[in-house]
C-alpha positions as CSV (number, residue, x, y, z in Angstrom):
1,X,0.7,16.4,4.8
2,X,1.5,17.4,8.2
3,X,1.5,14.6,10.9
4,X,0.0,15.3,14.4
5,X,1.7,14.6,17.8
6,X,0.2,11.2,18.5
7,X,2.2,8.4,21.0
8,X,4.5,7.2,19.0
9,X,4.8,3.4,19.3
10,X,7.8,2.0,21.8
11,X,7.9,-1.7,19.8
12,X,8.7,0.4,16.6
13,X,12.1,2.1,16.8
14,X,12.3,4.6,14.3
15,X,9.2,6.0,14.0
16,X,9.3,9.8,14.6
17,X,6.3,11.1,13.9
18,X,3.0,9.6,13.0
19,X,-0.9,10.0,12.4
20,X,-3.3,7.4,13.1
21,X,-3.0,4.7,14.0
22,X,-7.4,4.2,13.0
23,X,-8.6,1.3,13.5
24,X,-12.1,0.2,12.1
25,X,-14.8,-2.3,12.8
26,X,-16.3,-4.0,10.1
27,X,-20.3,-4.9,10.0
28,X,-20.7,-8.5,9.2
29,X,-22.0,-7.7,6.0
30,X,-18.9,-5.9,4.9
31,X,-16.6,-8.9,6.0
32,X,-18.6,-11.3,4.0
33,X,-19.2,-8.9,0.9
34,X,-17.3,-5.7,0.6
35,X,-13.7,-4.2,1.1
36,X,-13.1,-2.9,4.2
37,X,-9.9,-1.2,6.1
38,X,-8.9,-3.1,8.8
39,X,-6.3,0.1,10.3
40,X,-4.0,2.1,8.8
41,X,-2.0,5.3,9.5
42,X,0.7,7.7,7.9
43,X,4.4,7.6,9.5
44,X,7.3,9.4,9.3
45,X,10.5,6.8,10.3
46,X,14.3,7.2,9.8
47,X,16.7,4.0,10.3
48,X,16.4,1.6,12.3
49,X,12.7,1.2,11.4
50,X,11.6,-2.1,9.9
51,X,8.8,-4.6,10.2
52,X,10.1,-8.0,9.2
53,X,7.3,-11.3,9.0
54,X,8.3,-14.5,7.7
55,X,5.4,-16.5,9.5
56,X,2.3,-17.0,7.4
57,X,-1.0,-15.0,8.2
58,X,-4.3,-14.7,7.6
59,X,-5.0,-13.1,4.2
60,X,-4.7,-9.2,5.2
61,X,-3.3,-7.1,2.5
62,X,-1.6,-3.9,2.6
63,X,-1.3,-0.5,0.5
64,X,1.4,2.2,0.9
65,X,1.9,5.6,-0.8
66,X,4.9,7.4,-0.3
67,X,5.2,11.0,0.2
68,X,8.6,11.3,0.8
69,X,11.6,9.7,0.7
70,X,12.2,5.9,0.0
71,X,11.0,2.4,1.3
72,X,12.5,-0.6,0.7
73,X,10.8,-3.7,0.3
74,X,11.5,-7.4,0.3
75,X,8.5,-9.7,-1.1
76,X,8.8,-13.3,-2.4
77,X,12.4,-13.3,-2.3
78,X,12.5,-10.0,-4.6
79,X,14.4,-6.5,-3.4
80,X,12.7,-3.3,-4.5
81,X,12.6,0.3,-3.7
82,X,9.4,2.5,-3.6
83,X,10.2,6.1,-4.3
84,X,8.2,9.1,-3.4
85,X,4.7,9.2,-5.6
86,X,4.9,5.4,-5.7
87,X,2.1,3.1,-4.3
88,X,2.8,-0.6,-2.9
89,X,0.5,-3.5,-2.7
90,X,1.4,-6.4,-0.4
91,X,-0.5,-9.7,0.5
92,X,0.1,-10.4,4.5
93,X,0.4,-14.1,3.9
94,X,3.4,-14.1,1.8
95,X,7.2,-13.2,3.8
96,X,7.9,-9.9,3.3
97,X,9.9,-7.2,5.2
98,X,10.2,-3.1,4.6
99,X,12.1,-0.5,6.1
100,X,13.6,2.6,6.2
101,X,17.2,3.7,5.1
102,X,16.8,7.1,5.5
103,X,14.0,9.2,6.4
104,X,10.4,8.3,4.5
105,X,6.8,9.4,4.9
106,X,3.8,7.1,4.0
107,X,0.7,5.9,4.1
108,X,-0.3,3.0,4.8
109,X,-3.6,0.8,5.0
110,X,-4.5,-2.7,6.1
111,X,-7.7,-4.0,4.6
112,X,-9.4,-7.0,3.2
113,X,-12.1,-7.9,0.6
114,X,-13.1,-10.0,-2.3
115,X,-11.2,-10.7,-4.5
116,X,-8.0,-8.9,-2.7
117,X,-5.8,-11.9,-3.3
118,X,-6.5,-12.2,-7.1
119,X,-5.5,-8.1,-7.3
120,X,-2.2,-8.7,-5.4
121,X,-1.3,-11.8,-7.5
122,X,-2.1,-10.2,-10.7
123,X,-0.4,-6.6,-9.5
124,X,2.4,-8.7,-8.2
125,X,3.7,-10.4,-11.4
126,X,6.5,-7.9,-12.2
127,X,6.8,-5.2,-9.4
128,X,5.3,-4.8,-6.0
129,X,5.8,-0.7,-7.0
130,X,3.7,0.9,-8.9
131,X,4.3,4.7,-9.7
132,X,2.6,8.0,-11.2
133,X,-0.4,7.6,-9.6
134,X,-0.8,10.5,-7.4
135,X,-4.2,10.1,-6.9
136,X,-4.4,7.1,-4.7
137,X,-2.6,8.7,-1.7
138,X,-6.0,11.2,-2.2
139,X,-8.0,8.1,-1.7
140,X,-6.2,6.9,0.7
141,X,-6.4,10.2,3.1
142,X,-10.2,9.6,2.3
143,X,-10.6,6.2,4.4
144,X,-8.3,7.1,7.1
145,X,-10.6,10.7,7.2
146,X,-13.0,9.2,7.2
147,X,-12.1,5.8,9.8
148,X,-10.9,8.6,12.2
149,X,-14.3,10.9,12.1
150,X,-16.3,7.0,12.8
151,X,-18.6,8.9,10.4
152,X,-18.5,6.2,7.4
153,X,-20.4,4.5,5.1
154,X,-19.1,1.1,5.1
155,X,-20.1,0.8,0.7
156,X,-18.3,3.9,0.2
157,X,-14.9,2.6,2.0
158,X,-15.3,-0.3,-0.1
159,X,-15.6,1.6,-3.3
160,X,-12.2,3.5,-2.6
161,X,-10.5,0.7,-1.8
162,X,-11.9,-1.0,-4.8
163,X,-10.9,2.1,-6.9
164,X,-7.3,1.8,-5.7
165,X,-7.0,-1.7,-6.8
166,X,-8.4,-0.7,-10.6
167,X,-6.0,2.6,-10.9
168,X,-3.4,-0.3,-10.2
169,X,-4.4,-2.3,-13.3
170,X,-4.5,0.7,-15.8
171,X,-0.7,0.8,-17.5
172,X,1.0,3.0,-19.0
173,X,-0.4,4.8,-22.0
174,X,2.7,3.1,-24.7
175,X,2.1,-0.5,-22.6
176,X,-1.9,0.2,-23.1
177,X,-1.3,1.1,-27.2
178,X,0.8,-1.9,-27.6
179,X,-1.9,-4.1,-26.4
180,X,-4.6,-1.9,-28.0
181,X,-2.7,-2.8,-31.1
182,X,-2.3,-6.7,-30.6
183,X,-5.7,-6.9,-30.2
184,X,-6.6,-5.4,-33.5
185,X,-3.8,-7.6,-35.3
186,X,-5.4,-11.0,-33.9
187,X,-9.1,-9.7,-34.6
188,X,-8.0,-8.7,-38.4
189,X,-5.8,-12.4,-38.6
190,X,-7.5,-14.6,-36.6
191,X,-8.4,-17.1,-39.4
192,X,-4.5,-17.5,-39.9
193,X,-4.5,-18.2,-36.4
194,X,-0.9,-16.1,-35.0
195,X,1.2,-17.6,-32.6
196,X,1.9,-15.8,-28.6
197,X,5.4,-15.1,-31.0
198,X,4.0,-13.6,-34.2
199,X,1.6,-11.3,-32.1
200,X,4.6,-10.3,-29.8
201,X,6.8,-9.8,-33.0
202,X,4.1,-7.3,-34.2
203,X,4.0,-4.9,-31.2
204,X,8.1,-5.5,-30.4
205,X,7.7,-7.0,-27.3
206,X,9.3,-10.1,-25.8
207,X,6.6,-13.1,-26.1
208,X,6.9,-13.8,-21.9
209,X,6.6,-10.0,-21.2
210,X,3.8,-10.0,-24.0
211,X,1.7,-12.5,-22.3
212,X,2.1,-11.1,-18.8
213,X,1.0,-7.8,-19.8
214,X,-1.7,-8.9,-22.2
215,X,-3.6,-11.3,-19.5
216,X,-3.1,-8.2,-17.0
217,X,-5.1,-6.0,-19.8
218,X,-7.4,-8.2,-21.1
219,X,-8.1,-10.4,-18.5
220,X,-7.1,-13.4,-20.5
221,X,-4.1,-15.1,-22.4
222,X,-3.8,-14.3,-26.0
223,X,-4.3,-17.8,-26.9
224,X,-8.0,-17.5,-25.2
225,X,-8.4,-14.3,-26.5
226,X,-7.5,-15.9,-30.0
227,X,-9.9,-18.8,-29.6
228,X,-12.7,-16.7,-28.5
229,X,-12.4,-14.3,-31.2
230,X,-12.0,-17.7,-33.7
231,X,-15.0,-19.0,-31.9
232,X,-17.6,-15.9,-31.8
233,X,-17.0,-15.7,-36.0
234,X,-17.9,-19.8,-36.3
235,X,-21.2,-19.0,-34.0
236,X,-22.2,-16.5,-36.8
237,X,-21.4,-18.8,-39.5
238,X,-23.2,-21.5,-37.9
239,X,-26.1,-18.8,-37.7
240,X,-26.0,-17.2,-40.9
241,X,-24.5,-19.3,-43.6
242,X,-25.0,-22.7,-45.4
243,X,-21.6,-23.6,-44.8
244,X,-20.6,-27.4,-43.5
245,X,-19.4,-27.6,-40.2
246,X,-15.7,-28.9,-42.0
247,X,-15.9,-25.4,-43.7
248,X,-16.3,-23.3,-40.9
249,X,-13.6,-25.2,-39.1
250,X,-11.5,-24.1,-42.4
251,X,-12.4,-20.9,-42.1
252,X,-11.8,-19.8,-38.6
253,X,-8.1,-21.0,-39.0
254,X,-8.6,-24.8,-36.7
255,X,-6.5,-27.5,-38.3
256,X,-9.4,-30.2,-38.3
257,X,-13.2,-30.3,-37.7
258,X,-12.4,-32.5,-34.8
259,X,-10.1,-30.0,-32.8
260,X,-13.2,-27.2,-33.8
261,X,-16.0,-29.6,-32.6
262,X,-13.6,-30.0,-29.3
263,X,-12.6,-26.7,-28.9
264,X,-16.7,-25.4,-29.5
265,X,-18.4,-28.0,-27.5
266,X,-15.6,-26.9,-24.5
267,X,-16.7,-23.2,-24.6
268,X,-20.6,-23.7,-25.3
269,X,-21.6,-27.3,-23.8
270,X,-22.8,-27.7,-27.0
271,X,-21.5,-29.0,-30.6
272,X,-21.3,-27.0,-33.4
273,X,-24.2,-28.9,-34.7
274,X,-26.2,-28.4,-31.9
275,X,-26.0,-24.9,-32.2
276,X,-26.7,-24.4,-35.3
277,X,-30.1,-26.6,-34.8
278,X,-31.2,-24.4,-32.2
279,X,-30.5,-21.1,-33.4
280,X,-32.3,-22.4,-36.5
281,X,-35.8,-20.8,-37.3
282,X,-37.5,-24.6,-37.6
283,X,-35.7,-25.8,-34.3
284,X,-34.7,-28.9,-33.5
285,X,-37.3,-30.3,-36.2
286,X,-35.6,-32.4,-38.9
């Protein structure tokens, strides 16, 4: 990407050649219901270049992509290095510093939005970097295009920034399959109900590493996932059989009736009983 001959900025030693920096104005609707870029740029900085905040600030969160060279990056007390084709994802609020030990190109993008904080927690968990995903530096160029022309549409900034954070999520394809694969071993032995241990056993993985990467996947811990999968078969057997309510608590692997009546009445509002009532043809009649 070549960088034009802008100003570059005298309360940044170490930038050498920059383009940007765009700033945008967000519509009110945007701040209240969409992502937005706040500014952003792409820089090309050799040593002594660093930005360095320890103070809290408002909730602004930051992307990189790096083109070239290396960044390093201090967040929540953690060193790591972003090489070239690698994107970074930082929340504002939190200390953090980065800089340059030898010469590194990047883009970079302030921007806010719903939800931003619950991406950068969940992105966060293990690395700040995340690499092999050429294609968000593609997106990025598209928001700072399209900041710069001031020919936008505020929905489809959002959407870019919105697909960023998703690429983020989606792991690697032998991370995915192991998941893939945990999933099908607690659907087919639910009823025996598998411990966070057993299930990690199965796809030879360590069980805190297991749960991390499961809840980033799924959206939920496997426990939840295991209850909810326990929980859907006792709404069909509720539905479709004869069976006591004792039974069904047998049968979908809970230790008593009590801890299933507990467990149902926490998930549905209702008890087990209840539910069956309604979903019977005669209602609640006795």
């Amino acid at each position: 990407m070549e960088l034009s001959s802008c100003q570059l900025p005298e309360n940044e030693p170490g930038v050498i050649e920059k383009r940007g920096i765009y700033f945008h104005e967000p519509s009110e609707f945007a701040k209240k219901h969409l992502y937005y870029p706040v500014f952003g740029a792409v820089y090309t900085c050799v040593p002594p270049w660093q930005v360095k905040r320890i103070t809290n600030l408002p909730h602004i969160f930051l992307l990189f992509y790096i083109l070239e060279g290396e960044l390093h990056i201090t967040y929540n007390g953690r060193q790591e290095t972003a090489p070239a084709g690698c994107t970074v994802l930082l929340d504002c609020s939190r200390p953090h510093q980065y800089r340059a030990e030898s010469r590194v190109t990047f883009q970079w993008l302030h921007f806010e939005g719903p939800f931003a904080s619950i991406y950068s927690g969940l992105l966060s968990q293990n690395s700040v970097c995340h690499c092999g995903k050429g294609e968000i530096s593609m997106l990025l160029d598209y928001i700072l295009d399209h900041v710069n022309s001031g020919k936008y549409n505020e929905h489809r900034l959002s959407a870019y920034i919105y697909d960023i954070l998703t690429r983020l999520t989606v792991q690697p394809a032998r991370e995915s399959s192991c998941i893939e694969e945990a999933v099908q071993y607690l659907t087919k032995h639910f009823r025996e109900t598998p411990s966070v241990e057993d299930t990690a056993a199965y796809v030879s993985l360590n069980p805190q590493y297991f749960s991390r990467l499961f809840k980033q996947q799924t959206g939920t811990s496997p426990h939840s996932y295991l209850l909810s999968l326990q929980l859907k078969h006792a709404k069909t057997l509720l539905v479709e059989s004869g069976l006591t309510v004792q039974q069904i608590a047998a049968e979908c692997g809970f230790t008593s009736s009590t801890h299933f009546i507990r467990a149902f009445k926490a998930k549905n509002a209702v008890t087990p009983a209840a539910f069956r009532k309604y979903y019977n043809p005669s209602g609640f009649r006795d």
